[in-house]
N, C-alpha and C positions, 0 to 999 in steps of 0.2 A: 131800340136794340142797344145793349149795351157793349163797348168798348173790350170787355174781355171775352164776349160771346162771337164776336168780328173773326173772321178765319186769319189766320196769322201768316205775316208781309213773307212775299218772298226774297230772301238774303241779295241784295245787291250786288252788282257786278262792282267789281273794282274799276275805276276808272282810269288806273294804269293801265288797263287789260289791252292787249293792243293786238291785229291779229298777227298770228303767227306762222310761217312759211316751213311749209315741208319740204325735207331735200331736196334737190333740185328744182323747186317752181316757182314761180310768181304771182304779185298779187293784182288784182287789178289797179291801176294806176287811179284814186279817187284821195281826194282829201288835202291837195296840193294848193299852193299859190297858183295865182297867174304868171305871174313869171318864170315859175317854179316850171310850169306846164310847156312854157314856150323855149324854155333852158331843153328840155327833156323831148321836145319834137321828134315823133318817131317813135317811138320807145310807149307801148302804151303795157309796159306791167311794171310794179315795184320790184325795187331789188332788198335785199335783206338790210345793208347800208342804208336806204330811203327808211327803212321799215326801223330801223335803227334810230336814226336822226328823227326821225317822225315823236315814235316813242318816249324819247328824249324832252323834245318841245310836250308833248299832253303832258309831261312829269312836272315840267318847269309852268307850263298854267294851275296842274292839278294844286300843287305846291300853292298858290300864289291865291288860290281859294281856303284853303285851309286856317289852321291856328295853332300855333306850339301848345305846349303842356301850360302855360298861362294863360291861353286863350288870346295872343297877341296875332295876329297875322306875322307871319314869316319874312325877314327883312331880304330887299334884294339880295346884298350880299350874301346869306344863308343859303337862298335857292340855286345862285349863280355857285357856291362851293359845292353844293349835291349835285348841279347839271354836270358841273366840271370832272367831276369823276367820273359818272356816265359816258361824257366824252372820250375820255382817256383811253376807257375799257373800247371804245366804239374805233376811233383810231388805232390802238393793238390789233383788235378783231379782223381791221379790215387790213395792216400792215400783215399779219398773220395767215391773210385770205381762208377766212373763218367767214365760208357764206351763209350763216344763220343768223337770228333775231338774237336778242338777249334772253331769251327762254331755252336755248343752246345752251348756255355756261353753267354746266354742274363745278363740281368743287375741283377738280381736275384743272378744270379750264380755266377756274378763276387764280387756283393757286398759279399756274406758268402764268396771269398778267402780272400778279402782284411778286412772282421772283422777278420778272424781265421789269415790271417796273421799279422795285428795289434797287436793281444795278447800276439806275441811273440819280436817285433820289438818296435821302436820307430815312431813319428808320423811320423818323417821328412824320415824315412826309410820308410813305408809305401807310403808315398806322390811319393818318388820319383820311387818306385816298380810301382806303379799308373802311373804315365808319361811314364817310361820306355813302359809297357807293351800297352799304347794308340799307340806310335809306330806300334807296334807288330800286333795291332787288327784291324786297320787302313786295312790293307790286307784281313780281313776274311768278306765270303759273306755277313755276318750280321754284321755289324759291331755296335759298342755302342759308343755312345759319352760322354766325360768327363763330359758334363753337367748332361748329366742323373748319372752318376758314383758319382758324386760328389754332387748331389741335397738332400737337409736333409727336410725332413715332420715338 
């Protein structure tokens, strides 16, 4: 049997795909360290925040499997600058009490991080928080594009 007669692959799951928490629930508590689990005693569901942080780490292995547009693997500092924005968004959210995943931030949402994180930063610090995290969001069901991110009324 030939290779073009083969029934054709089904489309891959993103590997950032991470699950995602309906208003007010939880997830079940699986996927943790052991220490992680023993920090957590008592408490056996995810919270958005874990689900957050979680997300975060698969981005920063996903990353570290990968290859730039030269086919180089990805240097730590590279991954450690896209997790870092991740971060940033992740402390807002939770400074915020914004109890969803990162599949919650439409363009609304991301614009108020990136004003509130502006008023502490400079612009070129801001711009490149903005690039970092397009990486980052590039992976979530919804995703948002820089043009909408970046469009002024």
């Amino acid at each position: 049997m030939s290779a073009s007669s083969q029934a054709p692959a089904k489309p891959r799951k993103s590997p950032l795909r991470t699950a995602t928490l309906p208003a007010g629930t939880a997830a079940p508590g699986h996927g943790l360290t052991t220490a992680r689990r023993k920090a957590r005693s008592g408490r056996g569901a995810l919270t958005a925040a874990d689900l957050r942080q979680m997300a975060i780490s698969e981005f920063a292995a996903w990353l570290r499997e990968q290859t730039n547009k030269l086919d180089r693997p990805f240097q730590e500092h590279t991954i450690t600058n896209y997790t870092d924005a991740a971060k940033s968004l992740h402390r807002w959210m939770t400074a915020k009490k914004i109890d969803e995943d990162f599949t919650a931030c439409d363009t609304a949402v991301l614009n108020r991080f990136f004003t509130d994180y502006r008023k502490g930063h400079t612009q070129g610090g801001t711009n490149t928080l903005q690039r970092n995290l397009r990486t980052y969001s590039a992976g979530w069901s919804r995703p948002t594009t820089t043009r909408t991110l970046t469009q002024r009324d």
